[in-house]
C-alpha positions, 0 to 999 in steps of 0.5 A: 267836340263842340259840334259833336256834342250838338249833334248827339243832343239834337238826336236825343231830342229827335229821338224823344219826339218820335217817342211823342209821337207814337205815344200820342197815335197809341193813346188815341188808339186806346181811346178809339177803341174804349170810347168809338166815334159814331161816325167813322165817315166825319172821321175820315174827312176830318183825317182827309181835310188836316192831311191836305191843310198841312200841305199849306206853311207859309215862313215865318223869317227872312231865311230858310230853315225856320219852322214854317207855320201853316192853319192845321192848327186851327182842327184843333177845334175838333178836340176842345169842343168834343168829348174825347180829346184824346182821339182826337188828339191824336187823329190830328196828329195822324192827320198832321203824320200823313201829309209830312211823310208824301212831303218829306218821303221820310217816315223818321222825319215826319215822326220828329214833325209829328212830336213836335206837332203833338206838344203843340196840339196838346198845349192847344187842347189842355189850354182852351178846354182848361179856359172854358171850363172855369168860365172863359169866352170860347172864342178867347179861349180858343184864340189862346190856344192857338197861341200856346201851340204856336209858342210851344213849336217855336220853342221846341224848334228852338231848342232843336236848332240850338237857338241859332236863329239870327241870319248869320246862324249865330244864337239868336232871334233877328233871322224871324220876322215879327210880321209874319209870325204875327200874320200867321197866327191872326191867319190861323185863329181866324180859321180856327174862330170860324170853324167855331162859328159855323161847327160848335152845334154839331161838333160837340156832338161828334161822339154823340151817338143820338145826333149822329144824322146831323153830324154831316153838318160838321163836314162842311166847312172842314172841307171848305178849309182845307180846299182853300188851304190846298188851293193856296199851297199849290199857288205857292208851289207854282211861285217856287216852281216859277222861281226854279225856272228863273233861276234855270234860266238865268244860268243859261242865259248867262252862257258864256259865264264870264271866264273872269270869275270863279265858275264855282262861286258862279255856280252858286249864285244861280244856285242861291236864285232859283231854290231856297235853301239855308247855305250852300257849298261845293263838296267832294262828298255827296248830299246827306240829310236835310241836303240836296246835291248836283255832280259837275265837272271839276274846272281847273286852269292850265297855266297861271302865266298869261293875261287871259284864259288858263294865263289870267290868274298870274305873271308867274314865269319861274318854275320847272320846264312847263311854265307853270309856276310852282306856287300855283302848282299847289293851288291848282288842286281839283275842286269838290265834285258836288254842289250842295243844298242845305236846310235847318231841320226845322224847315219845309224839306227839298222837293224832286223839282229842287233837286232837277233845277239843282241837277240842271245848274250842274249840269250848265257849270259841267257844260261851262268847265268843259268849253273853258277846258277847250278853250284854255287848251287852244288860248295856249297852243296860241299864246305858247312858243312851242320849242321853250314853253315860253308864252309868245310875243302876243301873251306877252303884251296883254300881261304887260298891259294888265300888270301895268293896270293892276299895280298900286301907286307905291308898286314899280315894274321893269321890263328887260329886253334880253337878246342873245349876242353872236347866236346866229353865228352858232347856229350858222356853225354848230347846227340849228339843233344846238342853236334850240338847246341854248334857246331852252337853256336860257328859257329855263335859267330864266324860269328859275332866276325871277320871282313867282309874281314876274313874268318871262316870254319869248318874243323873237328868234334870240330875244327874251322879255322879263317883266320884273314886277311889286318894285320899289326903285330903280336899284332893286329892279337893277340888282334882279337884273344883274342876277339874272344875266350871272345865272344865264351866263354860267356854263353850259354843255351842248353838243359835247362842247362847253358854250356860256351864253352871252347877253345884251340886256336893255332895263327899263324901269317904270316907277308909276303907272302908265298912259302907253305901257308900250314905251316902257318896251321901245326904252328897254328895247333901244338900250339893249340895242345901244348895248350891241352897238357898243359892243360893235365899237369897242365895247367889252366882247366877251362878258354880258352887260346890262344898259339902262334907259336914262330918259324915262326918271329924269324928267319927272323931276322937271314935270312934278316941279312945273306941276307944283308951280302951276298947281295942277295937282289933283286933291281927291278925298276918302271917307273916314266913318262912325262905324256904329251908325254908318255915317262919314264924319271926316274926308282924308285929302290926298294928292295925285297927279296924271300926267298926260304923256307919262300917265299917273305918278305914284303918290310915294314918288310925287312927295319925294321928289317935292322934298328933293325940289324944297315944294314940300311946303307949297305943295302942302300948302295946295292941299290944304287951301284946296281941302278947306274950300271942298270942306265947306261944299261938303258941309253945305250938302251934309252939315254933319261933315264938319273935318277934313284931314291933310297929311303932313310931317311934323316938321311942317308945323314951324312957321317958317314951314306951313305954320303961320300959313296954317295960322292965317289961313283956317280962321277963314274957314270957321265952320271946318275943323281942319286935322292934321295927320302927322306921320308917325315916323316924323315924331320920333325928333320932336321937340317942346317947340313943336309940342308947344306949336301942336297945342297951339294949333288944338287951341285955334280948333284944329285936330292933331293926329298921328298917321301910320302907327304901327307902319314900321318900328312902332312905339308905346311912347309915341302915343304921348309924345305929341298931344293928339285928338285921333289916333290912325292905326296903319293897314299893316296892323290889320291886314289879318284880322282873323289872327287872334293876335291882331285883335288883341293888339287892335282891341289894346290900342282901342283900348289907349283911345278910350283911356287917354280920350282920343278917337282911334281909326282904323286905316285900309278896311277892305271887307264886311267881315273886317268891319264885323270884327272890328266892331265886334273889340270895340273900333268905332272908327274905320276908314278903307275901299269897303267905304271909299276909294280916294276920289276927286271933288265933283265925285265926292259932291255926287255921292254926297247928294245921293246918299248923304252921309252913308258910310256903305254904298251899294252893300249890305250895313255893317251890323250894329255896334257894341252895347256901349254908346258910340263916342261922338266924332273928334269934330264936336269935342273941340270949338273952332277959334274964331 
């Protein structure tokens, strides 16, 4: 309704100044004809001259689609120098009408150009020629006039684009620069004081009849204007022809386009380089007004299931007999079939070299689509077991490597090695073609026993693979499992007989990250065969069993044990940020470990296992000495970086835990305010003694925090059940800040913080429009990869010499904060004891 509303108004408004317009050229017919110019011939070269003055517009903002000025303003000298201002008005207005109709080739559009021209004119005219007659220098006078025509386009165009000025297209004024505004009016009343100068003897006479010999004077310098006025347009039109070409280019160039991106955001890009537009967009509807557009091929992948080509957007392996998962049967919707340009009203319109660069980009992406499409089919031919639908063996190795790349610490993967026992026998006395049956049987059980994010392949002659992936213990990987063998076991009918097929099936289970992702494979594989082994010595016959591979999860208790005792964690740090002035105040330590034969162990399973090992303690107690030394390097090369902050459980802080070392250990560290991050769910059984010991550590100059609010079964009491100085709300709470109700839930706890005087941070900003919006309810306080991700030392040292404390690196700055001051960083509202 709102939009609708708009439009109507913006075509009443055009309406009006076509009105204008044809008002203005009918009242300079008039007065033509009341009062005759002496001389047509200066007419039609002061016509010629500001129809091939306008042809010049230089912008006047950082974006398309603001007004443009150009010096045809400056003619307007004519008309406050002449004795008929009317016609000459309005012969500028003609003037001004020609140009923008070759421009535009739309009448209706240069008419609405004309109306707004002639208020401009007008305001020009009534202006100057008011000064001069009460006194004014005529220079002065003129200078102001070509103020007031500049003002009253500006604001004409700004109530046409509804104020929608700034960068973002939101209401205001950021989007123009002050520089070239400037710059174009000094350009334009320098012209219009020197058309003065050198005219103002004769142009006041131009409806002089007794002078008119002498009125060829007056052609002169309008000649020479407008000439280097052409001149310069069309070394503007070679610069946008040179940037259509680049552009052109570059597309072409970039052959083959990466099959990793998205060809239509890539499209865009190359788009975006070679025509200047205000937006563009991918469409099914063809280009408008204001709008350019290009055709292209629609690009649609062929199967989600593999690691590369039409495999390489999922894992997928459940759905109907063709592979595709029914998840991304839904996605695979045919894009829009236009590319398009877009500018305001107000700016310079499309031209016919605009639309062949827009056309040749196209038609570069039509190309692209139409070799990936053949590419896909191939890649899938190749990587497809023809008789199952099934990817092959080779498909099978890529994902496992991807998945195993891609998952986060906290995300485990299983691999089951399935073999079909007794199946050479069966096809030795039913037939080969029955032997395919129960093939395509068991392929189609197990699309639909696994989740759309795992992965199903046949590997071999009778062997299955599944990739059970996003795990979060061996248990659950065990419970898919059995699952999956009760629905491959249930009865099927081949041939007119009843056959149940029969499974040995090898588990693997990997709970981090791995160096050789191939080892999770020979595990699964050599308990599978252990399983048929068993089977051949006495072992259950006739029902399916499932063997797990035992060595892969007992010797990480050995290995995180020897890494705490010879401490070779690695501590990495990632930035905590003052949103409002972009700047790091704070780094979180964070412990990781690769290990060399098994690879990285997440986070999750590292802590655990220090617990079951009782190196909680000294594990933390690593943390901090090693966090506290790195503190005071950071401070040396960024002096405003003065807080580091660990991550305990409020047990911890009892001396017989970490709290005399912690007592002992940050005196020496007088110029770092160490913080401690007590996890939320840890508070829930807090006594006065560790209250007492939390408040006893603020007043030795330490920072309490609470960690992960909002992570499970939050409570509004456990915002004053431990005295703190920071408040850390968890991912969870804004994973999608587009839904009002996070916002108000994120805006209230903002709200606790300032009420209650600690600093809230908002944890895991991924994106701009995240920080945007946080900004926007008032968070000053954000901490997530859009800032940083988790790095070692010696990598926090090298972005610190290069770029301080700068929150963003290699990004655009998130905009500035709210109209309130920004509160200061929980580092200077306490002294440091010592």
């Amino acid at each position: 309704m709102i939009e609708q509303t708009k439009r109507k108004a913006f075509a009443a408004m055009s309406f009006v100044l076509v009105v204008i317009a044809l008002g203005t050229l009918a009242a300079g017919v008039a007065a033509g004809l009341a009062s005759p110019p002496p001389s047509w011939i200066v007419c039609l070269v002061f016509l010629l001259s500001v129809s091939v003055t306008a042809v010049y517009q230089q912008s006047i903002g950082r974006m398309p689609g603001l007004p443009p000025f150009g010096i045809a303003s400056a003619f307007l000298v004519v008309a406050t120098l002449g004795v008929n201002p009317v016609f000459d008005v309005s012969l500028w207005v003609l003037a001004f009408f020609i140009s923008k109709a070759f421009s535009t080739r739309s009448p209706w559009t240069a008419l609405q150009w004309s109306g707004v021209a002639a208020l401009g004119a007008t305001a020009f005219v009534a202006l100057s020629r008011g000064l001069i007659a009460v006194g004014v220098w005529p220079v002065v006078a003129i200078v102001a006039g070509v103020a007031a025509h500049k003002l009253v386009v500006l604001l004409v165009e700004f109530l046409r684009d509804a104020g929608r000025w700034n960068i973002d297209h939101s209401v205001g004024l950021n989007g123009v620069s002050p520089a070239r505004l400037f710059a174009t009016f000094v350009l334009c009343a320098g012209v219009a004081v020197g058309l003065y100068i050198t005219t103002s003897g004769v142009l006041r006479l131009v409806d002089g009849p007794e002078e008119a010999l002498e009125l060829g004077r007056a052609t002169i310098p309008l000649l020479v204007v407008a000439l280097a006025a052409y001149g310069a347009a069309k070394r503007r039109q070679t610069s946008n022809s040179e940037r259509r070409l680049s552009g052109v280019v570059d597309a072409a160039r970039a052959l083959p386009w990466n099959v990793e991106e998205d060809p239509k955001e890539t499209m865009i890009e190359f788009a975006r380089k070679a025509i200047d537009a205000t937006d563009f967009e991918i469409r099914r509807t063809p280009p408008g007004r204001n709008e350019i557009g290009a055709r292209f091929a629609p690009l649609n992948p062929a199967d989600p299931q593999l690691d590369t080509g039409p495999f390489a957007d999922s894992a997928g392996g459940s759905g109907d007999d063709d592979g595709v998962t029914q998840e991304h049967r839904q996605d695979a919707v045919e894009p829009p079939d236009y590319l398009i340009a877009s500018r305001k009203n107000g700016g310079n319109p499309f031209t016919p070299d605009d639309e062949l660069a827009l056309d040749a980009i196209g038609h570069i992406a039509s190309e692209t689509a139409r070799v990936r499409g053949a590419y896909d089919t191939l890649l899938d031919r190749v990587d497809r077991d023809s008789l199952t639908g099934l990817p092959n063996y080779n498909a099978f190795q890529r994902s496992l490597a991807r998945l195993n790349e891609d998952r986060t610490y906290a995300s485990g993967i299983a691999v089951l090695f399935i073999d079909l026992d007794q199946f050479k026998r069966l096809n030795d006395t039913e037939g080969h073609h029955i032997g395919d049956e129960v093939l395509a049987t068991v392929a189609t059980r197990l699309r639909a026993s696994v989740r759309p994010h795992d992965f199903v392949a046949r590997v071999g002659g009778d062997e299955f693979v599944v990739i059970l992936t996003k795990l979060q213990s061996l248990a659950e990987s065990k419970s898919v499992a059995d699952q999956i063998v009760a629905n491959i076991g249930e009865p099927a009918t081949l041939g007119g007989r009843e056959y149940r097929p029969l499974v040995s099936v090898g588990l693997a289970y990997s709970g981090h990250q791995e160096t050789d992702p191939q080892s999770i494979v020979v595990d699964a594989d050599h308990s599978m065969l252990s399983i048929k082994k068993s089977r051949r010595q006495g072992g259950p016959a006739f029902e399916s069993s499932i063997g797990i591979s035992p060595h892969r999860s007992s010797r990480i208790n050995e290995i995180v044990a020897k890494a705490i005792d010879d401490g070779v964690l690695n501590v990495v740090y990632q930035p905590i940020v003052n949103t409002v002035d972009d700047k790091i105040w704070a780094f979180e330590s964070l412990v990781r470990y690769t290990h060399p034969e098994l690879g990285r162990i997440s986070t999750s399973s590292l802590i655990e296992k220090a617990k079951g090992l009782g190196r909680m303690d000294l594990l933390t107690k690593q943390v901090i000495e090693a966090s506290l030394r790195s503190a005071r390097e950071f401070r040396k090369v960024v002096p405003t970086i003065t807080v580091v902050t660990i991550n305990l459980e409020v047990e911890q802080i009892r001396d017989e835990h970490v709290g005399a070392f912690l007592k002992d250990i940050v005196p020496r560290y007088p110029d770092v305010s160490l913080c401690l991050e007590l996890n939320e769910r840890s508070t829930k059984d807090i006594d006065d003694d560790l209250r007492a010991q939390a408040e006893h550590f603020r007043e030795l100059g330490m920072l309490i925090a609470l960690d992960d609010y909002g992570s499970e079964a939050s409570s509004v009491g456990a915002l004053v059940r431990i005295p703190m100085d920071i408040l850390k709300i968890d991912r969870s709470l804004v994973d999608n800040l587009d839904d009002t109700r996070q916002r108000e839930v994120v805006r209230a706890l903002q709200g606790f913080g300032d009420a209650f005087d600690y600093s809230t941070v908002i944890e895991g900003v991924e994106t701009q429009d995240a920080v945007d919006i946080l900004i926007g309810i008032g968070v000053r306080h954000a901490q997530g990869f859009f800032y940083g991700r988790p790095v070692p030392f010696a990598q926090t040292m090298s972005r610190l010499k290069a770029y301080g404390a700068a929150g963003t690196v290699g990004r655009a700055v998130p905009a500035s904060g709210p109209a309130s001051a920004p509160a200061s960083t929980p580092a200077s509202t306490r002294t440091t004891a010592g």
